[in-house]
N, C-alpha and C positions, 0 to 999 in steps of 0.2 A: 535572647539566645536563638538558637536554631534548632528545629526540631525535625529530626530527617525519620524516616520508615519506610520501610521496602520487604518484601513474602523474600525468605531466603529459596524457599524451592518454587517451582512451577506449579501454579495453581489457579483457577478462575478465581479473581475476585475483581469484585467492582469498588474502586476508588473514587470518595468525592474527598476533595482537597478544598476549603470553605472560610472563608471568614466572617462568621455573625456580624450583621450590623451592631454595633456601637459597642465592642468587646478589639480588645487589642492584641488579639490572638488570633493564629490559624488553627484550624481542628481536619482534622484527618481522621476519616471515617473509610472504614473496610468492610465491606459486606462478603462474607466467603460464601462461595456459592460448592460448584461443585455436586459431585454425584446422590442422591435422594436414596438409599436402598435403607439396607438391613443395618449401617450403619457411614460417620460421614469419616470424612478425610482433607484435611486440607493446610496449608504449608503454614509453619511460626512466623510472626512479623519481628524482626528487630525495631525496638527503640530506641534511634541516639539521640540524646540532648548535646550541643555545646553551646555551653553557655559564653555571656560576653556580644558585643555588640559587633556585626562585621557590614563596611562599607559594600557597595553594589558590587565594583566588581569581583572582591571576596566574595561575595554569595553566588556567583554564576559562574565561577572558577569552581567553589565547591559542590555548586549541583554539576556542573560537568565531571566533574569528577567520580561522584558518585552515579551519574547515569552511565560512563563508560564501565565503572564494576559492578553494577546491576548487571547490565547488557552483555559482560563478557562469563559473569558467573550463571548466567539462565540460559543464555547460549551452548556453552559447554555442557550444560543439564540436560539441555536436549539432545545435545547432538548437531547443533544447527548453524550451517554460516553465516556471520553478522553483516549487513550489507550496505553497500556505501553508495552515494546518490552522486552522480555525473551530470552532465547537463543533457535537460528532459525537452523534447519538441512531440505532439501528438497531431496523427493524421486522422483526422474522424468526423465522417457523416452521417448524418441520420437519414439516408437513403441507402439504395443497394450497394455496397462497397467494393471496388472497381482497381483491384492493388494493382495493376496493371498501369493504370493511369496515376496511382499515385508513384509511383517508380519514377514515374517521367516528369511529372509535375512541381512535387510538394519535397520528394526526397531529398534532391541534387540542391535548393536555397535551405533547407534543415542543415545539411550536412553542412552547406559553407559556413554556414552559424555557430559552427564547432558543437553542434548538437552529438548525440553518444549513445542516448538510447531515442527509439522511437518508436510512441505509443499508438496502436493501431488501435479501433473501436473492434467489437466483436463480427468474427467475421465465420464463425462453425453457425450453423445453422440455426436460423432463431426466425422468430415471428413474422418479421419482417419480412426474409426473403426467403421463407417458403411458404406464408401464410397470405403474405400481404397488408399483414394487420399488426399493430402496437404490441413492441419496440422489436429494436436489434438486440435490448438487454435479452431479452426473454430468450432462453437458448431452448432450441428442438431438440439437438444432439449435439455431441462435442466431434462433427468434423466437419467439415469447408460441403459447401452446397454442391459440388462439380467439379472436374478434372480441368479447368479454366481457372477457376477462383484457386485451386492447388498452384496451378504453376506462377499465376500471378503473384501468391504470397511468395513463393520462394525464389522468382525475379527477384521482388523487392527484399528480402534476406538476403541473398546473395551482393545484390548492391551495396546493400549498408554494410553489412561484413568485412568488405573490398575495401570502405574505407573505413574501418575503423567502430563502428558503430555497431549495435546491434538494435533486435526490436522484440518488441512486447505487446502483447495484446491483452486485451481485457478480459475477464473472467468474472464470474462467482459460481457461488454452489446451490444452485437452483436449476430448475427445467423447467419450461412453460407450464400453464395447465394444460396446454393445447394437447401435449404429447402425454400427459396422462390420461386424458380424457378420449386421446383418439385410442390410445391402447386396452381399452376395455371394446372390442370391433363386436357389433351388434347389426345384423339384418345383412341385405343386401344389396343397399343404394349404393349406386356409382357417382354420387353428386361430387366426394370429396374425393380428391387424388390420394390415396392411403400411399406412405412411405413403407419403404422395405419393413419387416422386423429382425432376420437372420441376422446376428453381427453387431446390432444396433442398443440405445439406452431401450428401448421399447423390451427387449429380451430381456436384458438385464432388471427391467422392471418386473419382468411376471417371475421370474426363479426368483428373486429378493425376499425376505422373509420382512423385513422393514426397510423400505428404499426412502421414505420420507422422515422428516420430523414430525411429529407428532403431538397437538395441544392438550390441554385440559381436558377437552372435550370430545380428542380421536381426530379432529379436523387436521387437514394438513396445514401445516406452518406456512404464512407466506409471508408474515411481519406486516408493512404498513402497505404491502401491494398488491393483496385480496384484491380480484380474486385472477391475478395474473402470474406470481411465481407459484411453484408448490419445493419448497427446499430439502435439499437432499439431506441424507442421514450419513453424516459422515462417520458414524462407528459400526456400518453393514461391510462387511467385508466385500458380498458382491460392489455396491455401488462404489468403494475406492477401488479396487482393481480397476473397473471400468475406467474411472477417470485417470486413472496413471496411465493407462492403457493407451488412451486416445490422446493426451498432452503426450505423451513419449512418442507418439507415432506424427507429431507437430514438429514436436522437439528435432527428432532423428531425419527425417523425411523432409519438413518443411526448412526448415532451421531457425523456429522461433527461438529467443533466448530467453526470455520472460514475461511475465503475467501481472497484469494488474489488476487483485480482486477487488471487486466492487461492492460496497455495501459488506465486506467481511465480518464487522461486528453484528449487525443486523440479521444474516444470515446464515451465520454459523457460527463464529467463537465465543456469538453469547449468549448460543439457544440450546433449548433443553428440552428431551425427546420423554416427553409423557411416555408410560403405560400403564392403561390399568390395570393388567392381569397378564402378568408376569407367569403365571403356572397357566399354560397353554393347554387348552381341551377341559381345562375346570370351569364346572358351572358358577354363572356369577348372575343367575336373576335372569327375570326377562321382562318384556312390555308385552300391549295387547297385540300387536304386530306379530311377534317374533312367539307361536301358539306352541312350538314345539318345546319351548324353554319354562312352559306353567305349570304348575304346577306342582313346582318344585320346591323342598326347603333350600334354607339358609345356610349355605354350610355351618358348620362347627369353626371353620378356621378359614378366615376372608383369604381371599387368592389376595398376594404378595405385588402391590404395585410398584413401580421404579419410577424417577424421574433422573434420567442421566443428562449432564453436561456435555453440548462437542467443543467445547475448549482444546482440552488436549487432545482431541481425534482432530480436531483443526490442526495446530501446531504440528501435527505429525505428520500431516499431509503436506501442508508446507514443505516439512523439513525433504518430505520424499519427492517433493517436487523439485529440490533444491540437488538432491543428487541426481537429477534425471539431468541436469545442466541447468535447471533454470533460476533468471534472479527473479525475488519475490519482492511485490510493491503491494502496497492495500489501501484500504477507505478507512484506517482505524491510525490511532496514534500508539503510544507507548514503544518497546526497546526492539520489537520483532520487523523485519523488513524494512522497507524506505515507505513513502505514507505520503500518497496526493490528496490530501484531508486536512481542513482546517479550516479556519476562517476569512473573511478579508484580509485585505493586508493591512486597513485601517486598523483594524483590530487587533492586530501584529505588534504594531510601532514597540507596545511597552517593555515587548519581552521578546527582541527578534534573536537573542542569542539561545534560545529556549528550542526553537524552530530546525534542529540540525533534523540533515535526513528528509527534509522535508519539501514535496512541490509545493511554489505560492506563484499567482498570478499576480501583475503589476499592473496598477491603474494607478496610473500619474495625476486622472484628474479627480481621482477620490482624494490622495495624497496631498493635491496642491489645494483642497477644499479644508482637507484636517491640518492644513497649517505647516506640512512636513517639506524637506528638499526631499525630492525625487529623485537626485541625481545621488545622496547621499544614502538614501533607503535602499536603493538597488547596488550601491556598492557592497553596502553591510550586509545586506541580507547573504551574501554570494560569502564575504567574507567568516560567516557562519554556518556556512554550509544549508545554506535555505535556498535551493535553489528556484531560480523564475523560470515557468516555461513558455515554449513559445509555441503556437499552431498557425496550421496553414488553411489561410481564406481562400478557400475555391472561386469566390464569387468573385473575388477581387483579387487572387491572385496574388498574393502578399502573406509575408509573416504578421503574427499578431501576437503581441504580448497577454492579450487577451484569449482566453481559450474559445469563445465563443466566436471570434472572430472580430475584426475592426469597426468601431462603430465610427469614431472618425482618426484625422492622423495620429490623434496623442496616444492611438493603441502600438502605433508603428516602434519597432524597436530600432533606437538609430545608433547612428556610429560608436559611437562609443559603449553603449549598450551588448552591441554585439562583440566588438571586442573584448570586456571585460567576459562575456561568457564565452569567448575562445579561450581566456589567460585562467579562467575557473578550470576548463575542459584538462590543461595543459597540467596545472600544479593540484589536482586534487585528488590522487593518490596516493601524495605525500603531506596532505593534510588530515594530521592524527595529530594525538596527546595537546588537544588546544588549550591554549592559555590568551586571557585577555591581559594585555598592559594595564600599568597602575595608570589613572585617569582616565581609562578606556580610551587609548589614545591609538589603538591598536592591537591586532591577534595576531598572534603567532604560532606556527605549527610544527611539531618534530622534535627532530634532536638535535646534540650539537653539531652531529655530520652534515646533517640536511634539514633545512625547514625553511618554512613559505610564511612571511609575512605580509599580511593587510594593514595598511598605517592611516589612518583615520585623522591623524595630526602629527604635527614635525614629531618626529622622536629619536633619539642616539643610544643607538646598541652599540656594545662594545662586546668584542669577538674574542677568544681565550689565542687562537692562532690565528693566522693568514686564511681570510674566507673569498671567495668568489661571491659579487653579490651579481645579480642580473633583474636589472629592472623590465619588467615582462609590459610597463607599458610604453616604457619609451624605446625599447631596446639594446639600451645602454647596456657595458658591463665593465666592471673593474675589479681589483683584489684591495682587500684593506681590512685593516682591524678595527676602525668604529665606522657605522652608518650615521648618516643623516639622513632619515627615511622622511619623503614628501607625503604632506594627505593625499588621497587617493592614489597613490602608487600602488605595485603589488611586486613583491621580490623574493626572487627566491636565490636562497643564501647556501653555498656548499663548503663547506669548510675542507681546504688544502691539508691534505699531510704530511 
């Protein structure tokens, strides 16, 4: 049988989905996490069994099924637009970032590639290019270093806009140590160039009553990147204003369209903001340090500690980002946002119909080592809405299927490669309600007015009326009531009234 479970409301839990060695079961394990106080709160799971035995493509028919009424039932719960993944190219150096030069260079071969959104690295001010020192992740403040770096990014907006496209840049919900550390200003040495404060996160850090996350231990959260992030508190009222504040003034001003958070689970929707003394100005003890706090008793009734979730202060940020104009991509998997996260694409092969929504990079010569056609992986994957991205090699001047850039020709995307993610660009917002064919001989998308099939092997549809079919890679087009759809074709079928 099948055994399916899903939180009917919104709620943090953490999911491990497992199969015991030598047991012929899967186990589904839920850990609710969720807010630490006076007391907890957290959403019912449904249990369905259906019993009876069901072939492959019944079971990925009915996990799509049930992922699209999750996603559409938690979505509405929020509040929040569901988001659909077009084809992804990203422009990104690990030096000072020069959007001037990418306008000219990297934009105009993305675009011809039928690319649609375009991912920029972080370009508000961060380590790198006001410190001089590790990384561009690490953000100083959320805006552009100079009235140069401003009009560069919105050159390159504006261009992509023009044809069709929009762009995104990178995010998370951290700030350097740098900029905490420089905000605490002690003496009078001139060695460091001090940044403004007026107007700035620096401001907004000293009026904050809690601007960080906070551990077991009071230390600021940085997860695995000690001692270079310090992560924000996404349930202070100051520090989210700040941030809608300065993404809306991207948003409005520059004309970014969306964000890709980085490290999201990591650093924020699945951290948890310690405190231990919740009743502020009550005595809780002291050391030998701290002389004015001795000799004192024990209260009667211990000061009140909290450990809260930003789960849903995440989620809600999201959602307000999402009214501000912007689309939302992340480092995390599950039904919220599109998700450049995941594995190889070796590690792909078993379950690429699983992968919607989702960027994967292509290495053809992992592929042709793990025994797989590459020319078939890269069909299907697109056919499932997984999409492949592509970046642009500065150093060589070329696209790469490779995000890293091309190590030799096998990373180059070639003809027909880039075609099929033109004919993706074209049919993929009429790719909903998916359905795989019986023998997995192909997917198909929509309704009976409109829908886009991927044909994997010969297959014969037969049409209720007079349909328009248009084969998107030969060009072809005729009217008819049965197909006979070729492997790797792509067709999209409109039915006459």
């Amino acid at each position: 049988g099948t055994l399916i479970t899903w939180a009917t409301e919104i709620a943090h839990i953490r999911t491990l989905v497992e199969k015991p060695r030598g047991l012929d079961r899967v186990l589904h394990l839920h850990e609710h996490c969720g807010d630490l106080t006076g007391s907890f709160d957290t959403s019912p799971v449904d249990v369905l069994f259906l019993p009876g035995p069901l072939n492959e493509v019944a079971r990925l028919n009915l996990h799509e099924d049930f992922r699209v009424l999750v996603s559409e039932h938690l979505h509405a719960q929020l509040g929040m637009r569901r988001e659909f993944l077009s084809t992804y190219g990203i422009i990104e150096e690990w030096g000072r970032a020069d959007p001037a030069r990418y306008a000219r260079e990297a934009l105009p071969p993305l675009l011809d590639a039928g690319i649609r959104k375009i991912a920029l690295a972080n370009l508000f001010q961060n380590n790198m290019n006001v410190w001089g020192v590790s990384n561009m992740c690490c953000t100083v403040d959320y805006r552009l270093p100079g009235p140069e770096d401003e009009a560069g990014l919105k050159d390159l907006c504006d261009r992509a806009h023009a044809a069709g496209a929009c762009v995104e840049m990178w995010a998370n919900t951290a700030i350097s140590t740098l900029t905490e550390i420089f905000s605490r200003r002690n003496g009078t040495s001139d060695r460091l160039r001090q940044l403004p404060i007026k107007g700035t996160i620096t401001e907004v850090l000293a009026r904050s009553s809690a601007p960080f996350v906070r551990t077991p231990s009071h230390a600021i959260e940085a997860d695995h990147y000690t001692p270079v992030f310090a992560v924000l508190n996404l349930r202070d009222d100051d520090i989210r204003a700040y941030w809608l504040e300065r993404w809306g003034d991207a948003r409005n001003r520059l004309g970014l369209d969306g964000f890709f958070l980085d490290s999201s689970f990591n650093l924020s929707s699945d951290k948890f903001h310690w405190i231990r003394n919740a009743d502020v100005g009550e005595g809780s003890g002291g050391t030998a340090d701290q002389t004015h706090l001795l000799g004192k008793i024990r209260p009667e009734r211990l000061p009140t500690g909290m450990i809260l979730s930003q789960y849903r202060a995440h989620l809600d940020l999201m959602t307000e980002m999402q009214r501000l104009g912007y689309e939302y991509n992340n480092e995390d998997l599950g039904v919220f946002g599109i998700h450049r996260h995941g594995p190889g694409i070796v590690q792909r092969l078993e379950s690429l119909p699983l992968w919607s929504e989702c960027i994967a990079w292509f290495d053809r010569s992992a592929l042709i080592k793990a025994g797989a056609d590459p020319a078939d992986v890269f069909f299907r994957g697109l056919s499932y809405r997984m999409v492949w991205g592509l970046s642009w090699d500065f150093a060589k001047h070329a696209l790469s299927l490779r995000q890293e850039g091309l190590r030799d020709a096998s990373d180059r995307p070639g003809d027909t490669e880039l075609t099929l993610l033109r004919i993706y660009a074209t049919v993929e917002p009429d790719m909903h309600d998916r359905r795989i064919l019986p023998e997995a001989r192909g997917v198909i998308y929509g309704t009976e007015a409109r829908r886009v099939l991927w044909s994997f092997a010969s297959v014969e549809i037969d049409f209720e009326t007079e349909t328009e079919v248009e084969d998107l890679v030969t060009g072809g087009v005729l009217v008819t009531r049965r197909l006979t759809a070729e492997p790797g074709h792509v067709y999209r079928l409109t039915a006459r009234p």
